[in-house]
VEXVO-939847 format. One line per field, with one value per residue (C-alpha): residue number from 0; residue in three letters; x, y, z. Coordinates in pm, 1 decimal. Layout:
<lomis>
seq <- [NUM,...]
type <- [ALA,...]
xx <- [X,...]
yy <- [Y,...]
zz <- [Z,...]
</lomis>
This chain:
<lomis>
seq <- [0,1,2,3,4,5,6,7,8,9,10,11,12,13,14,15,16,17,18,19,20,21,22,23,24,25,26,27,28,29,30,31,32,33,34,35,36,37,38,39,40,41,42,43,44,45,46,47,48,49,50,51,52,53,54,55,56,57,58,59,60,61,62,63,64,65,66,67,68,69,70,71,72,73,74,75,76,77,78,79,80,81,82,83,84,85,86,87,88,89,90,91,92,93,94,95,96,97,98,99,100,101,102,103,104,105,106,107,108,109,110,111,112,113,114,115,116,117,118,119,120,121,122,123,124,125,126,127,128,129,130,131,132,133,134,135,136,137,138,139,140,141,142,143,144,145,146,147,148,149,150,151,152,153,154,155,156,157,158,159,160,161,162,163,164,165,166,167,168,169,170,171,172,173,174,175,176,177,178,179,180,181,182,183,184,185,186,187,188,189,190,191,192,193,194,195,196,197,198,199,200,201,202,203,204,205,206,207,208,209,210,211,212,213,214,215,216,217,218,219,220,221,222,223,224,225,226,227,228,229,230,231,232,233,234,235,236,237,238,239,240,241,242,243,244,245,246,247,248,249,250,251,252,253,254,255,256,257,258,259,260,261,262,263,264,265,266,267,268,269,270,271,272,273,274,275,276,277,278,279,280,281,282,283,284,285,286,287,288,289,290,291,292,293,294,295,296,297,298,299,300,301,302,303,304,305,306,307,308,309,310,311,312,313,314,315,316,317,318,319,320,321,322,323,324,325,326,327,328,329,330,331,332,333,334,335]
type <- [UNK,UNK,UNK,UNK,UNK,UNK,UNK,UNK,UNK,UNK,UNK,UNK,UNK,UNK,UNK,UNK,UNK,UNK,UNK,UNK,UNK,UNK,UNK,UNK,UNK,UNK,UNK,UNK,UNK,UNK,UNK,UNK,UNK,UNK,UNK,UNK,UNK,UNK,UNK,UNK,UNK,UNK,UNK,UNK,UNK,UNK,UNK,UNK,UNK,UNK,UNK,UNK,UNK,UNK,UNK,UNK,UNK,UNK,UNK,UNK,UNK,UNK,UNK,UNK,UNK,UNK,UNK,UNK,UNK,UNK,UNK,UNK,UNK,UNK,UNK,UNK,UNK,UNK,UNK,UNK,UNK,UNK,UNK,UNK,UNK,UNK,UNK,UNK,UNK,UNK,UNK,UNK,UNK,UNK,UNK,UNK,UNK,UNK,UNK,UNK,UNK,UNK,UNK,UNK,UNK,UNK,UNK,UNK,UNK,UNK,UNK,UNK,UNK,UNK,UNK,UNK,UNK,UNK,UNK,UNK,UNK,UNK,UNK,UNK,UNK,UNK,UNK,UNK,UNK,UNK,UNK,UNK,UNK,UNK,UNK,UNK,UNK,UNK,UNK,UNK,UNK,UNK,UNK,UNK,UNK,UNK,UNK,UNK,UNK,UNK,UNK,UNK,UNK,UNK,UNK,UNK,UNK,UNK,UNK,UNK,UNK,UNK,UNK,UNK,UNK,UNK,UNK,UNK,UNK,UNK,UNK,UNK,UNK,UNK,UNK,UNK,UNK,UNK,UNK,UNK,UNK,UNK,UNK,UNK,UNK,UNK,UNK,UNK,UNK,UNK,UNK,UNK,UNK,UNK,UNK,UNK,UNK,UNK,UNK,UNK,UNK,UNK,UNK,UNK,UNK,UNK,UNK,UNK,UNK,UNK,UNK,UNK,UNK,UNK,UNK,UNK,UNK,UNK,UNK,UNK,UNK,UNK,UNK,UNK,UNK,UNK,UNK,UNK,UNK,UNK,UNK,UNK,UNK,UNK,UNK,UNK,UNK,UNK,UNK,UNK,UNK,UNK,UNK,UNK,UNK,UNK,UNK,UNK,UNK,UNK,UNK,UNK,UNK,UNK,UNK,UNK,UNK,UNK,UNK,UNK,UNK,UNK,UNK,UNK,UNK,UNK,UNK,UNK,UNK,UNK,UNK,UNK,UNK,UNK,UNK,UNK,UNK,UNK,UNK,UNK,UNK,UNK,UNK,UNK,UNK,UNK,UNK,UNK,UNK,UNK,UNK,UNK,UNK,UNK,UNK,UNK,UNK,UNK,UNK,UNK,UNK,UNK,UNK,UNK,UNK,UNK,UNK,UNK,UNK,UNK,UNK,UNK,UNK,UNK,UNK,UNK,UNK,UNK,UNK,UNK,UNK,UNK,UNK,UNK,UNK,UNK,UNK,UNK,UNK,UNK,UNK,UNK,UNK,UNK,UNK,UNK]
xx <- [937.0,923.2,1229.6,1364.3,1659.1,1651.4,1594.3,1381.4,1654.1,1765.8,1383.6,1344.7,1709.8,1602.9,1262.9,1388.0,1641.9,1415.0,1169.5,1335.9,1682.8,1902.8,1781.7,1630.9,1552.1,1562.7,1316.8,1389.8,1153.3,1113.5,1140.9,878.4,640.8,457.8,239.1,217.7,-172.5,-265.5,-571.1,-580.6,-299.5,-399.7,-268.4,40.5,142.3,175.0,435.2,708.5,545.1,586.4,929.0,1024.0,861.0,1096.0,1401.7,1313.9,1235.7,1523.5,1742.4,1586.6,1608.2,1236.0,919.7,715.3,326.5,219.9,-155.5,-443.3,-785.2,-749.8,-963.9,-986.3,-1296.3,-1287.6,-1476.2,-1266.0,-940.1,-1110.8,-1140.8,-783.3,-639.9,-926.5,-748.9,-422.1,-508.0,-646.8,-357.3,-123.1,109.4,353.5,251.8,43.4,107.8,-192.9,-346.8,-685.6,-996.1,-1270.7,-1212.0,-1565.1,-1468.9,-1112.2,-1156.6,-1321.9,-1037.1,-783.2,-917.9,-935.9,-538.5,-544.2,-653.0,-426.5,-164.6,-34.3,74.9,-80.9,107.7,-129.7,51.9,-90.0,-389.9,-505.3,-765.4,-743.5,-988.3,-861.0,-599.6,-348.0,10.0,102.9,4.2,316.8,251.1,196.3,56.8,-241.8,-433.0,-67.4,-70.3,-388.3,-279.8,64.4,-176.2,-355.5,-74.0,105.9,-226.2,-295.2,57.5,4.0,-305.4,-121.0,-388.8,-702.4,-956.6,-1230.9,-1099.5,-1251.8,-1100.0,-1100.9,-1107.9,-1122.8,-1306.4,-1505.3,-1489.9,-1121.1,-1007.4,-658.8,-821.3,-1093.1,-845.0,-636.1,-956.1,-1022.2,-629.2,-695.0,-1024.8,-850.8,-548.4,-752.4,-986.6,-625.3,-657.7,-974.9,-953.2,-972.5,-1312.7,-1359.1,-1643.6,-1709.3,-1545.7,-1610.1,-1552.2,-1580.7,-1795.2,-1457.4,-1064.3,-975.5,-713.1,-987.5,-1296.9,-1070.0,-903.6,-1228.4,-1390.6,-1144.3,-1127.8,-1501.5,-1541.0,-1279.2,-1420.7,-1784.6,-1651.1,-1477.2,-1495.2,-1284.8,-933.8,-767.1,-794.4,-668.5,-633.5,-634.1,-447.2,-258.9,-558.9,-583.1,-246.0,-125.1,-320.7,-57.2,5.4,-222.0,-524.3,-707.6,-726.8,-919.9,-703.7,-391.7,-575.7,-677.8,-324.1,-183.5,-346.0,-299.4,-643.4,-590.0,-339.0,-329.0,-151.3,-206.6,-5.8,191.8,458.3,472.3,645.4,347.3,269.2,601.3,580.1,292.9,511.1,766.1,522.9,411.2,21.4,109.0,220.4,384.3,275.8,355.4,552.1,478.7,713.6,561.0,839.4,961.1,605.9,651.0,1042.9,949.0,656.8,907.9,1159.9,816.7,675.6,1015.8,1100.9,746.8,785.5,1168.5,1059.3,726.1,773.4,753.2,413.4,274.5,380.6,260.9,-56.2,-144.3,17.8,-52.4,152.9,-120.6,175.8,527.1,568.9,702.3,816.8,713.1,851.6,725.8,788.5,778.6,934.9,1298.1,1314.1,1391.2,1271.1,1181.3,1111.3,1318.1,1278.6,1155.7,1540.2,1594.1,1344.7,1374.3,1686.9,1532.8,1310.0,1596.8,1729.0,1406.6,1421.1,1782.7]
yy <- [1004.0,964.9,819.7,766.1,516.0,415.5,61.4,-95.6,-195.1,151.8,304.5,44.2,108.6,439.5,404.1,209.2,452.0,781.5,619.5,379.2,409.9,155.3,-95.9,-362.4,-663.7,-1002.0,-1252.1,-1632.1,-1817.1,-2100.9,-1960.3,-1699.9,-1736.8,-1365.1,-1387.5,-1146.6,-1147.3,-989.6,-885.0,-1151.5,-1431.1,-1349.6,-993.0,-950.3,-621.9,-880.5,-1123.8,-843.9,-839.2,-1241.2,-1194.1,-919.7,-1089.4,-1367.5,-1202.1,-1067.0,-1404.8,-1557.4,-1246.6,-1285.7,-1640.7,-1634.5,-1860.8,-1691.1,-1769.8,-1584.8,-1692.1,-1467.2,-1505.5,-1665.9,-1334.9,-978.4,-1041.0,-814.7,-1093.7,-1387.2,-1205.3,-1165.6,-1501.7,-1607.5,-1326.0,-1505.2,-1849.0,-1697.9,-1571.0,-1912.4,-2069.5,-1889.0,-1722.3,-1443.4,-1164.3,-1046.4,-841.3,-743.9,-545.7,-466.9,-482.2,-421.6,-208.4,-331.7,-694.4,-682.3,-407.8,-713.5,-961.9,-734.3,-656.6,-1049.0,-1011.3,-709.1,-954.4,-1277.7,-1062.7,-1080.3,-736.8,-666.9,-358.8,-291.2,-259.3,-126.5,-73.0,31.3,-14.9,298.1,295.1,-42.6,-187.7,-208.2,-103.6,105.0,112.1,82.6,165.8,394.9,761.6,654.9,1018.4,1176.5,951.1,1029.4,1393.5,1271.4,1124.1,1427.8,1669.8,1485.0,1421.9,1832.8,1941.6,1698.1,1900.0,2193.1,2297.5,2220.7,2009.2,1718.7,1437.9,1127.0,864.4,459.5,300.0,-101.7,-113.5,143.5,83.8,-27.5,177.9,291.9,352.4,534.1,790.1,793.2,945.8,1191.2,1280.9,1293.1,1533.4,1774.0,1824.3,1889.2,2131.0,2329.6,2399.7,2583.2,2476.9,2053.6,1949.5,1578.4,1468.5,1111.5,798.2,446.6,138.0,-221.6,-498.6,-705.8,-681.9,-801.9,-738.0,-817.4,-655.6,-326.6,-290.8,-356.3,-128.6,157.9,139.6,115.5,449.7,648.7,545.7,645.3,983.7,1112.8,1492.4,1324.2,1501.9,1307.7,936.1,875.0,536.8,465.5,114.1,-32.2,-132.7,-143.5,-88.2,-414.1,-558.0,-592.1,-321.4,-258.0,-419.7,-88.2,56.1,331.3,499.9,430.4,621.2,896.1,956.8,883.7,1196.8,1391.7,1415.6,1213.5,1184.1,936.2,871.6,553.0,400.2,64.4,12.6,-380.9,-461.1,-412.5,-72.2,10.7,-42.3,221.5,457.8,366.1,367.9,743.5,616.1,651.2,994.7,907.8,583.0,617.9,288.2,192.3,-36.3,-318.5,-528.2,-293.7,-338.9,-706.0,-680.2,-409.7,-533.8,-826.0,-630.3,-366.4,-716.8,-884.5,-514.3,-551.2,-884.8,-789.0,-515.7,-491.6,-115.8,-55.9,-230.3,-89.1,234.0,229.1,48.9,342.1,602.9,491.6,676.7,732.0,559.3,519.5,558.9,276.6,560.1,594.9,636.0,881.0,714.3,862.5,776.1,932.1,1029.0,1413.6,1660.7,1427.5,1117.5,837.1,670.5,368.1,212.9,307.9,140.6,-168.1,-150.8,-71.8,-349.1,-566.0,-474.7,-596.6,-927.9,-1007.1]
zz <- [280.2,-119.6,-228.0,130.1,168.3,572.2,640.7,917.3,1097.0,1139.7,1192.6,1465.9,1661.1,1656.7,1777.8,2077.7,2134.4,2179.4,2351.1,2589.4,2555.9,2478.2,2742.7,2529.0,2721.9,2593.2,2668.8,2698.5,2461.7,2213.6,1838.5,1819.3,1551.2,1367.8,1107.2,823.4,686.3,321.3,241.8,-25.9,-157.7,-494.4,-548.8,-723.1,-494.5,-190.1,-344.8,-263.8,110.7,134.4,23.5,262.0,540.8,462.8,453.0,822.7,974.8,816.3,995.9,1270.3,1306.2,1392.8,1240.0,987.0,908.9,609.4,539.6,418.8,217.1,-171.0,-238.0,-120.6,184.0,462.7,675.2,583.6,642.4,1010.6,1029.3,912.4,1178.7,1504.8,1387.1,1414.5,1726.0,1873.6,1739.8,2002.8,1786.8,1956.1,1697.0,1388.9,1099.1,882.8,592.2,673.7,410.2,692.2,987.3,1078.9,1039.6,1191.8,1490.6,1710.8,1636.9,1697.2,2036.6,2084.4,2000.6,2265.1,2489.2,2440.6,2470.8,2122.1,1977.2,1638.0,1367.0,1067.1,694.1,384.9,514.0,873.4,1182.2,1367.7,1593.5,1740.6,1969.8,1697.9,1821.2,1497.4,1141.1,914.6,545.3,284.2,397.0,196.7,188.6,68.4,-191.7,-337.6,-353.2,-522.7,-772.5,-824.9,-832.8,-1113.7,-1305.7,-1268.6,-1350.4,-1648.8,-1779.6,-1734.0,-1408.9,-1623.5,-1746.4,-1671.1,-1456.1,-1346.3,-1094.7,-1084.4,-793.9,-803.7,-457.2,-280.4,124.0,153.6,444.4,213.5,-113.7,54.3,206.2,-168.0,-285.0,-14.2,-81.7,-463.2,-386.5,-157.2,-416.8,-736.6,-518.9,-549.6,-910.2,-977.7,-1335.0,-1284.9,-1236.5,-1101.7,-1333.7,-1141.5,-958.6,-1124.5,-989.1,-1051.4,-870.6,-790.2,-767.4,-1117.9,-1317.2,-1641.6,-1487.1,-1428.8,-1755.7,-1921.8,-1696.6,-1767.0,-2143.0,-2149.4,-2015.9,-2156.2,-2460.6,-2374.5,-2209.7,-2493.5,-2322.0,-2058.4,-1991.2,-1697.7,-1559.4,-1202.0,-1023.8,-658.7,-755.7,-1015.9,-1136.9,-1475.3,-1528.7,-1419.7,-1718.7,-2098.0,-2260.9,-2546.7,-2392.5,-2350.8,-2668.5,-2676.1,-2393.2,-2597.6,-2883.4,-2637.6,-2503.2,-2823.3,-2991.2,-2687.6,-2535.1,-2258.7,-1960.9,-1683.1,-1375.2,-1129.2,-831.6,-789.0,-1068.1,-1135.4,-1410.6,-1665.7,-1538.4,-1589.1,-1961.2,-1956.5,-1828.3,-2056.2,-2357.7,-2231.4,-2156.0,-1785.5,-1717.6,-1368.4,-1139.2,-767.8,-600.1,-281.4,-84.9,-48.4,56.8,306.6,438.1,501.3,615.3,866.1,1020.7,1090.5,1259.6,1445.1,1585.0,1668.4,1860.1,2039.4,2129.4,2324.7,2490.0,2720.3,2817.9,2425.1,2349.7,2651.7,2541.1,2218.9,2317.7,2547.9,2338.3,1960.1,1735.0,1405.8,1186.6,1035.5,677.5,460.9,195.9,-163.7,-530.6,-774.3,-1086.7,-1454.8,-1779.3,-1729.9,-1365.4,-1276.4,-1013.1,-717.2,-969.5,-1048.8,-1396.8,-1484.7,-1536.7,-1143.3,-1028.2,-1207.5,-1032.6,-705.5,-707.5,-804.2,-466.4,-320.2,-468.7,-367.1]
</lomis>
């Protein structure tokens, strides 16, 4: 759904409708309270998710609990979710680091009766209703395809990923892998990674290598990692691009990745709706909550996901893009 344009209040009457018809039920309670967990309270891409969730309570007239892990820990975000849990609150929205970690407390949810949706980043093989969120392997292979097209179908490629072992960026590789195995002239040379999510670490990371790797043709990124670091703090890959040797593509367009793609270092960055993450999980939970045929549905029938939508991003828009002007505007949208 790149560039789709349906809200969550619209996905959700329509959900209701094919599966149950219009018979929503209403239940009497005090204000129901859902919290919406991030991996981590310290990544920029979540701010838009906070505000989003927001915007959904306040429609909703509902109490919102947004608390997650200072840092990106698969095994502390587990805890913050079992406290939730004890705590007694009606629902739970939340990005997953650990399957591992989180498949246990979810099934603790399961069993309080408290309905739990997954965003961003999933637990499939647990009693999660639905995952709602980016198609995370499709997005690697968006990655890929406008890296490829980029080199013109050829040439040595290497990808970054921040984190190995987060179930989403995992499955952006695999996507990334499975779309340059359809050009028989890219060759993925290697996937690097850092020892921690940081904006510092990364670009240092990054710029270090490209300018090690000189016979290097392509960079891909799983994240906006390094790209959310200022512009002109990796030298050596402005050099590279500059004389034309090197070509990059990454995902998640905050505002200083989208002054790579406006200085031409970023060949195309791919959005992903963050807030619409936070405001629909809202509006999945608050459906849940109103209608017991529905959870029990999808609790016995788990539908794999629904897709939050994405943006393909490049310098002046075209063919199934939009440019960097739109979606300032776009995200402007968001904020209000």
């Amino acid at each position: 759904m790149k560039g789709d344009k349906i809200t969550m209040k619209k996905l959700v009457a329509v959900f209701l409708i094919c599966l149950l018809g219009m018979g929503v039920a209403a239940i009497a309670v005090e204000k129901l309270e859902i919290a919406v967990v991030p991996k981590s309270l310290d990544n920029p891409v979540f701010f838009a998710t906070k505000a989003g969730a927001e915007t959904a309570a306040a429609e909703l007239g509902v109490k919102l609990v947004y608390m997650g892990p200072v840092a990106d820990e698969g095994y502390e975000a587990a805890r913050v979710v079992e406290d939730l849990v004890n705590r007694g609150v009606d629902a739970i929205a939340v990005s997953v680091s650990s399957a591992e970690a989180m498949q246990p407390i979810i099934q603790q949810a399961y069993d309080a009766g408290i309905p739990v949706v997954t965003w961003d980043s999933d637990c499939p093989d647990s009693k999660r209703v639905i995952y709602y969120g980016t198609p995370d392997f499709e997005l690697g292979q968006i990655v890929a395809e406008e890296l490829a097209e980029a080199l013109d179908g050829k040439g040595k490629v290497s990808i970054f990923q921040v984190f190995v072992g987060h179930p989403n960026l995992d499955q952006r590789y695999d996507g990334m892998l499975a779309k340059f195995a359809e050009y028989p002239g890219i060759e993925v040379v290697t996937r690097f990674t850092t020892t921690a999510l940081e904006i510092g670490l990364a670009v240092e990371a990054v710029d270090s290598y490209i300018s090690a790797h000189p016979e290097i043709d392509g960079l891909a990124t799983t994240t906006g990692f390094p790209w959310w670091g200022s512009v002109g703090s990796m030298p050596a890959v402005d050099e590279r691009v500059e004389n034309g040797t090197l070509k990059c593509t990454g995902v998640d367009p905050l505002e200083n990745a989208l002054q790579y793609v406006e200085a031409g270092i970023l060949e195309a960055c791919i959005g992903q709706r963050f807030y619409e993450m936070g405001y629909g999980s809202v509006y999945l939970l608050f459906a849940l909550l109103h209608n017991q045929a529905l959870y029990e549905y999808l609790t016995e029938n788990p539908i794999t996901m629904l897709s939050s939508g994405m943006d393909i991003i490049t310098k002046d828009g075209g063919v199934g893009a939009i440019s960097v002007t739109a979606y300032r505007a776009l995200m402007a949208e968001w904020e209000e």
